[in-house]
N, C-alpha and C positions, 0 to 999 in steps of 0.2 A: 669223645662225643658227649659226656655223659656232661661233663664240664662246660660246654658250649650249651647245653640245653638248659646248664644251671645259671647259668651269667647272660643268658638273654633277657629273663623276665628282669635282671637289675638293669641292664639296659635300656630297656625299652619304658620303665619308668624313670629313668634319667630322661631322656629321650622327649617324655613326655612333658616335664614338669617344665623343660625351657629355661631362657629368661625374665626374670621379670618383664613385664610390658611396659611401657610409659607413664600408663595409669597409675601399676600396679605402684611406682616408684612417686607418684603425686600424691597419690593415696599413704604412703608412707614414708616421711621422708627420715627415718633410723635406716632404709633400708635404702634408700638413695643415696645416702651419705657414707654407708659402708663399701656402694657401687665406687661412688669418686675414690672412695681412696684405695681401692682394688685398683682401678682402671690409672689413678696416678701413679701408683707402684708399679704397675707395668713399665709406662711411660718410661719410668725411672731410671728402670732395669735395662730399659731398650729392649722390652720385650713391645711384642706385637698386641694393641689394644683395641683395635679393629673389632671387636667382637660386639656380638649383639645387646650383649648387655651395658658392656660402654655405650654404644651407639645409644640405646632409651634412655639411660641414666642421663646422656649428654643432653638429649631434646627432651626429657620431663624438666631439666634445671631451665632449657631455653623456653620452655610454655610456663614455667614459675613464674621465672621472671618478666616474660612478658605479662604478664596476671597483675604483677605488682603494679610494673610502671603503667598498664592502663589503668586499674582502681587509683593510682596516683593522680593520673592526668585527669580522672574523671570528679578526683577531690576536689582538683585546682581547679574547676571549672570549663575544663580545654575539652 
């Protein structure tokens, strides 16, 4: 019992801390790029990459770069 009461409070701040958010990963992209290559090594492995943090890491690269190619189109005049 005594052990169970001791590994919850580390649980509960894993728990809390999550994954990164999408922002979080826009806002930093050292820590997005360590996402990709986590999330590629899974891939890799044929392990399962479904996770939350792949999943933002994926859609912060897809709102990047839709960023780009609009500020692009918006150079070219379009």
């Amino acid at each position: 019992m005594k052990k169970v009461l001791l590994a919850l409070p580390i649980a509960l701040a894993l728990t809390a801390c999550g994954s990164p958010s999408v922002e979080d990963f826009i806002e930093n992209p050292e820590k997005l790029q360590a996402a990709l290559e986590k999330c590629n090594m899974l891939v890799a492995q044929g392990k399962d990459a479904d996770t939350e943090e792949c999943n933002n890491a994926q859609t912060a690269t897809q709102k990047m770069m839709n960023n780009v190619i609009n500020n692009t189109m918006k150079q070219m005049g379009h």
